[in-house]
C-alpha positions, 0 to 999 in steps of 0.5 A, spaced: 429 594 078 424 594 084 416 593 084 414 600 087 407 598 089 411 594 094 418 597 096 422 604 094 428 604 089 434 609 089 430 615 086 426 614 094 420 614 091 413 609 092 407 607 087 404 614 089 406 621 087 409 625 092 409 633 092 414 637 094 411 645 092 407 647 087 406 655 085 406 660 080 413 661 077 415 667 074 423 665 073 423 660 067 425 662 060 421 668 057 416 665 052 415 659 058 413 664 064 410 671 060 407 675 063 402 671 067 408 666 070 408 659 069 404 654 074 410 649 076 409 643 080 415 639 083 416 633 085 419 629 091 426 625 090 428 623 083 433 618 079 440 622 079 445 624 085 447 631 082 452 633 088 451 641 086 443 639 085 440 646 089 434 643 089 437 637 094 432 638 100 427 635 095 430 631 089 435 627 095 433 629 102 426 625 100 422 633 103 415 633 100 408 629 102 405 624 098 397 625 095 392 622 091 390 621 083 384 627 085 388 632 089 393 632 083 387 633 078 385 639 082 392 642 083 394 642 075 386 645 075 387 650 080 394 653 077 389 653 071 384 658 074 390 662 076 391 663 069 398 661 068 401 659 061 402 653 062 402 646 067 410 646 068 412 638 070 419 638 075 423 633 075 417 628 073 421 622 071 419 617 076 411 619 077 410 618 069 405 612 069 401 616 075 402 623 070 399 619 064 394 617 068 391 624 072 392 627 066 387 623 060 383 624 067 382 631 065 384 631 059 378 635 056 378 641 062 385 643 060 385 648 056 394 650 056 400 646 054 403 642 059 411 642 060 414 635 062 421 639 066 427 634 066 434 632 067 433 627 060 436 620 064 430 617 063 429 611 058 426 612 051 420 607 053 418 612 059 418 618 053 414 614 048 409 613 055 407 621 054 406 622 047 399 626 046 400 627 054 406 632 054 406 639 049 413 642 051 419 638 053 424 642 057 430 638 057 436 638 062 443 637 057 447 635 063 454 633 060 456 630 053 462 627 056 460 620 060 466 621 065 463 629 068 456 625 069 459 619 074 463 624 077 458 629 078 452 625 078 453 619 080 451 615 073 456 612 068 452 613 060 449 620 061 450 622 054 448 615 052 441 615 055 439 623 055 441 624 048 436 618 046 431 621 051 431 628 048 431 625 041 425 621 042 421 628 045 423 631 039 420 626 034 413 627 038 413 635 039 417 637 032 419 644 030 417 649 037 412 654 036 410 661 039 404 664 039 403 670 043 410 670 045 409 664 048 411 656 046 406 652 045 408 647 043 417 644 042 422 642 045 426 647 049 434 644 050 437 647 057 444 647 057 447 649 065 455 651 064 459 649 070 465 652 072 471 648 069 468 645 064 466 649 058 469 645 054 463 640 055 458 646 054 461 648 047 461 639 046 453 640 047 452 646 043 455 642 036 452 636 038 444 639 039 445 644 032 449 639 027 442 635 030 437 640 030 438 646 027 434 651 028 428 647 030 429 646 037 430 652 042 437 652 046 437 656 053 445 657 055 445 658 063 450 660 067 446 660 074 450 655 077 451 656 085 455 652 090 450 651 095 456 647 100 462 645 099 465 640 095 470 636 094 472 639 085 475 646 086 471 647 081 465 646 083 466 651 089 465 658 086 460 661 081 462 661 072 465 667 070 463 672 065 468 670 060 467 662 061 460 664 060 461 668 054 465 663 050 460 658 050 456 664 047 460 666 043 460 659 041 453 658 039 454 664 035 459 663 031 457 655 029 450 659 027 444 657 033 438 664 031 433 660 037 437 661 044 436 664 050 442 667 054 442 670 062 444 676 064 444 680 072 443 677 078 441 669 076 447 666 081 443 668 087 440 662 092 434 666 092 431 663 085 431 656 089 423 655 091 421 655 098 418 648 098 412 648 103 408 641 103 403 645 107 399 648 102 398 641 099 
């Protein structure tokens, strides 16, 4: 551990909240982005080293510029009057005190859910910090297997770590709720399928329905794209459509109603955000 009013640690960061981009983003899952779009704003650095991370200019390369407390407040409330569904929080994780805090600063002007965008490494402690603060958590499930995440992510205890992160979201938020074809408030659980490792994709899918049922919302992804080359065969080529489809077909089989699947053109690198810290 290290006192980041002082120094940086391994996630890069320091006591102040560093941006890369904010915007309306029009890409998240249906009842996220709407018709209006979702108003997203991304952090710089984060505590994982994902080796196929596309957003790897901000979450590794430490791209983005440092702002103070007021011109956060004013962003989530600008995106606000763009009329954006909701305040979507992306890789928020090592800024949760700063968060906490400039949100309860505007608290009573806020008049849409904020969603807290995670990988889901991130202690239980730092969780309970948002209670009452955060209305959807939109949760990364990585790996079940702890073997992938040192390999690919360069931790050790994955599962041990995300699967008590998410469960203590669950126990703020409880059962999702939609109104207007939006949520409002819920947990929603990400599921990103590798190549080669849909085994570990069908090991998540058991794991989070024989949990939860259908109380939390499952989105399957299949939008994996290689960015460079790397050193897992696996990891250089995109997910095929039967790969994808027998994770599907899994979660169908097994019984999960509340899932979102993706279709057409979502392996493309032009879903990747042109991060600009000019209009900070």
């Amino acid at each position: 551990m290290v006192n980041r009013y002082e120094t940086v640690g391994f996630c890069g960061a320091s006591d102040k909240i560093k941006l890369s981009y904010y915007s309306t983003h029009m890409w998240e899952e249906p009842i996220i982005s709407g018709t209006n779009g979702s108003g997203t704003i991304f952090f710089s650095n984060c505590n994982l080293r994902c080796m196929f991370c596309q957003n790897k200019k901000i979450s590794i390369d430490n791209y983005g510029k440092e702002i103070s407390n007021k011109r956060f407040q004013d962003i989530i409330l600008e995106l606000q009057e763009k009329e954006v569904h909701n305040i979507n929080l992306v890789t928020p994780t090592i800024y949760v005190p700063q968060i906490v805090y400039n949100i309860q600063k505007i608290k009573d002007k806020i008049k849409i859910p904020i969603i807290y965008n995670t990988s889901s490494y991130e202690n239980t402690d730092t969780i309970k910090l948002l209670n009452n603060t955060i209305d959807i958590y939109l949760a990364d499930f990585k790996y079940f297997n702890n073997e992938l995440g040192e390999k690919y992510s360069n931790c050790k205890n994955y599962f041990d770590v995300a699967s008590k992160s998410i469960d203590e979201m669950y126990k703020q938020v409880g059962k999702f709720k939609i109104k207007d074809n939006l949520i409002v408030k819920g947990l929603i659980v990400r599921i990103l399928v590798l190549p080669g490792e849909i085994e570990d994709s069908i090991k998540i899918l058991n794991y989070l329905y024989s949990k939860y049922k259908d109380n939390i919302i499952i989105s399957i992804m299949n939008q994996y794209t290689p960015i460079e080359v790397y050193k897992y065969s696996n990891l250089n080529r995109k997910v095929s459509e039967e790969e994808y489809n027998k994770v599907i077909d899994y979660a169908c089989d097994i019984g999960i109603k509340h899932a979102f699947i993706q279709e057409g053109d979502t392996q493309e690198e032009s879903f990747i955000p042109n991060f600009d810290i000019s209009i900070l």
